[in-house]
N, C-alpha and C positions, 0 to 999 in steps of 0.2 A: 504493500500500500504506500502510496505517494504521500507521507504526511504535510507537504506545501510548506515546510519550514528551511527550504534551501537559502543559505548564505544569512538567515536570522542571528543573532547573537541569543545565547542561552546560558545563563549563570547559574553555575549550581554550586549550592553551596552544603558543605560540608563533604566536599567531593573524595575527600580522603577515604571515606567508608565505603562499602559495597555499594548501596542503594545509590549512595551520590555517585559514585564511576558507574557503575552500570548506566543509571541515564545521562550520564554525559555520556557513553560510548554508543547508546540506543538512538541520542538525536544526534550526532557525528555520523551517525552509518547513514542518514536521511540527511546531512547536508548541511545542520546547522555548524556557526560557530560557535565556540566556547571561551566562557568564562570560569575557571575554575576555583573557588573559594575555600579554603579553611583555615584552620590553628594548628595543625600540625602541618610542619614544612616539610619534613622528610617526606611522609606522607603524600603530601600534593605533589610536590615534583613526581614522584615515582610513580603516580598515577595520569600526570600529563603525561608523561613517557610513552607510557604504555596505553593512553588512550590516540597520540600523534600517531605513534607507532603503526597502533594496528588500524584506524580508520583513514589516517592520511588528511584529520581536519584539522584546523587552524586551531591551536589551545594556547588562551593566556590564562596566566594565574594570578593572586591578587590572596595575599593572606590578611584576614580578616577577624578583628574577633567584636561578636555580636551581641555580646552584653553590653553595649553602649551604641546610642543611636551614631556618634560617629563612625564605626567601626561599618554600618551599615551603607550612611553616606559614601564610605570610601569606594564601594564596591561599586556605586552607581556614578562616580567621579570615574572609575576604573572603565567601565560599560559606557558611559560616552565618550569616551577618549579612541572607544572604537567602534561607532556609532550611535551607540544606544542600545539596550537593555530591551530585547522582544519576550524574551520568555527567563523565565524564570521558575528554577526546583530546589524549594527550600528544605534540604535535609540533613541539615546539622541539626545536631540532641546532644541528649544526654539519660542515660538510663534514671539518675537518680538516686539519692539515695534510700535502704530501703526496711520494712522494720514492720511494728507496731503501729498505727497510724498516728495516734496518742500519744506516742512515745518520742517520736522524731522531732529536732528541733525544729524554728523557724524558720534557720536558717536552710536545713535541707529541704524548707515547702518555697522557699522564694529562689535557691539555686533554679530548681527545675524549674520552675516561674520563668527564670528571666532568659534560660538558656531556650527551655521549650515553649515558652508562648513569646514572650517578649521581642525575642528576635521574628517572630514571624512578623510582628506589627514591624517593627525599626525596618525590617528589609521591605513590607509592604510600602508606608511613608516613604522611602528613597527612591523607590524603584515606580512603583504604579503609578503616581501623576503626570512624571512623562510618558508612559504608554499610553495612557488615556488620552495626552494630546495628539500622539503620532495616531488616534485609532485605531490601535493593536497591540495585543499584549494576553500572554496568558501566565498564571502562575499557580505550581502546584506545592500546596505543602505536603510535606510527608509527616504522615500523624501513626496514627497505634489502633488496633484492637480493645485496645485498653482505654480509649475514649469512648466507648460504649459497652462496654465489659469490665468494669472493677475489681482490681485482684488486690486482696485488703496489702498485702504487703509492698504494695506498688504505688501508695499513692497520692507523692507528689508529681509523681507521673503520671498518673492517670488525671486527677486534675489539670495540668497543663494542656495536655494532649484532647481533653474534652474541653477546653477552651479554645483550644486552634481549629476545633470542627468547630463549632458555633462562630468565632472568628470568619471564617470561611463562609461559612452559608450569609452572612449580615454583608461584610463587608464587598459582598459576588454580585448581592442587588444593585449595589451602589456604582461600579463602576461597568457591570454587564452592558448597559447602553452606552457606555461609553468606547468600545469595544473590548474590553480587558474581561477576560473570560478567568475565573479563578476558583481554581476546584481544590483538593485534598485527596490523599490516598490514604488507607489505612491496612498496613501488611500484618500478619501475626507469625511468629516465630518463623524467623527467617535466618536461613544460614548467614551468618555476620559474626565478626568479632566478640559483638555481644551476648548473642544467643551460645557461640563457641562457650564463651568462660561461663557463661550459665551450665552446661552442661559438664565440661570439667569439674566444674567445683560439686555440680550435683553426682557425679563418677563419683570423686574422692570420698565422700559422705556419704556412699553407698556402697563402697570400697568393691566397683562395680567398672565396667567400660564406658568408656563414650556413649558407645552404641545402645548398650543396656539402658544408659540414663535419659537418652532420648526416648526410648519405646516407655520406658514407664512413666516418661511426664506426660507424654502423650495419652498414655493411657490412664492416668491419675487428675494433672492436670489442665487440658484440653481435650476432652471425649468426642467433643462437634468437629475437630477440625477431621473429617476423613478421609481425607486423601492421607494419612500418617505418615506423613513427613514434612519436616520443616521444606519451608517454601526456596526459592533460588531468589537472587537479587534480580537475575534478567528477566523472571516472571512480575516481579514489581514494574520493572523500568518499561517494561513494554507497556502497562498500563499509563505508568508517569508521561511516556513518548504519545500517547495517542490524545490525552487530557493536553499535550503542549501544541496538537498538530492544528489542523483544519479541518480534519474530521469531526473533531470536538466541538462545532462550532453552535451547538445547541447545550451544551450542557456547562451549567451555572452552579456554582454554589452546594454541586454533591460530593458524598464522601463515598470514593470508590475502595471497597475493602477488595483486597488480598490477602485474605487468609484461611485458606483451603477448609474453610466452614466455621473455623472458628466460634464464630460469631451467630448463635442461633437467633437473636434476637431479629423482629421486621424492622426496627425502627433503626435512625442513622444515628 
């Protein structure tokens, strides 16, 4: 499929992780260009590398950091210096930290605050009034299972992340007629970093394999998700690439889950 984003500029941020490279490598293979964003530098070079490498697109990077609304500016100072900023996939986070809900300080409910909602707004403010002039513009966050599914031990993340879907559907009225289309994904245990040291740590305190410790959170933890296995990142990005294309061009303000059932609930 043609997604109509050839030679667009596309920022993704938090690109150092699977989900953020995978959709920078997902709209590179369609033509766009790239802005590549994060806090880890070693990280981001090694993933422009291998994103130039293997698509052959234009990749600049631009380290950022998104707890402060300059940090946010910089990256749309960065995106017009090479035209301007069409699309935009916001997926830097942070798991959080995690516990008794009761228990945890303030300070662990306002980290994830400001890393998982906050930066959504600071990069929306930077970025989306000039799309909205040029007439185009889409952008997707990357959000959670856990913004509609509460796992008591999760949540200040789960807070944040049920603030960036609501976020999303408000702020998708507002500038839909103006053409800036802006949707959310929401994946559930996806092969990453993250999900990896989840199940090491769950191995070692089962004094169990990798392997083993998947099959039982699944089967403990996640009972709806049945496809039984954690998801891939390129099954994300291919959703993230189609909400950034032209095909998308009806759809406002949804939260497209990826999470191989996860989620039994009807509502978003």
């Amino acid at each position: 499929m043609d997604l109509g984003i050839t030679g667009k500029l596309a920022l993704i941020t938090g690109a150092a992780g699977e989900i953020g490279a995978g959709s920078a490598r997902a709209l590179a293979r369609d033509g766009a260009r790239l802005l590549l964003s994060d806090t880890d530098a070693d990280g981001l070079s090694s993933a422009a590398r291998d994103i130039a490498s293997s698509t052959g697109a234009e990749v600049e990077t631009a380290l950022a950091d998104l707890t402060s609304q300059e940090g946010a500016d910089s990256l749309a100072e960065a995106g017009s210096r090479l035209g301007g900023i069409d699309i935009c996939v916001h997926a830097a986070g942070i798991t959080g930290a995690k516990g008794d809900p009761l228990e945890l300080e303030d300070s662990d409910y306002s980290e994830a605050w400001s890393i998982d909602f906050m930066s959504a707004v600071r990069i929306a403010r930077a970025i989306v009034p000039a799309m909205a002039a040029r007439g185009w513009g889409r952008v997707v966050y990357v959000a959670s299972e856990n913004a509609v599914q509460s796992y008591s031990d999760e949540m200040p993340y789960n807070v944040a992340k049920a603030a960036l879907v609501n976020f999303t559907r408000g702020t998708a009225q507002v500038y839909a007629p103006q053409g800036v289309l802006i949707n959310v994904v929401s994946p559930a245990f996806i092969e990453t970093d993250m999900t990896d040291q989840m199940m090491e740590k769950r191995a070692q305190e089962m004094s169990t394999s990798v392997d083993e410790a998947i099959e039982s959170f699944l089967d403990e933890e996640r009972p709806h998700l049945v496809l039984e296995r954690r998801g891939r990142p390129t099954e994300v990005a291919a959703v993230i690439a189609f909400l950034c294309s032209e095909a998308a061009s009806f759809v406002v303000g949804s939260n497209y889950r990826v999470d191989g059932g996860a989620v039994l609930a009807m509502n978003t």
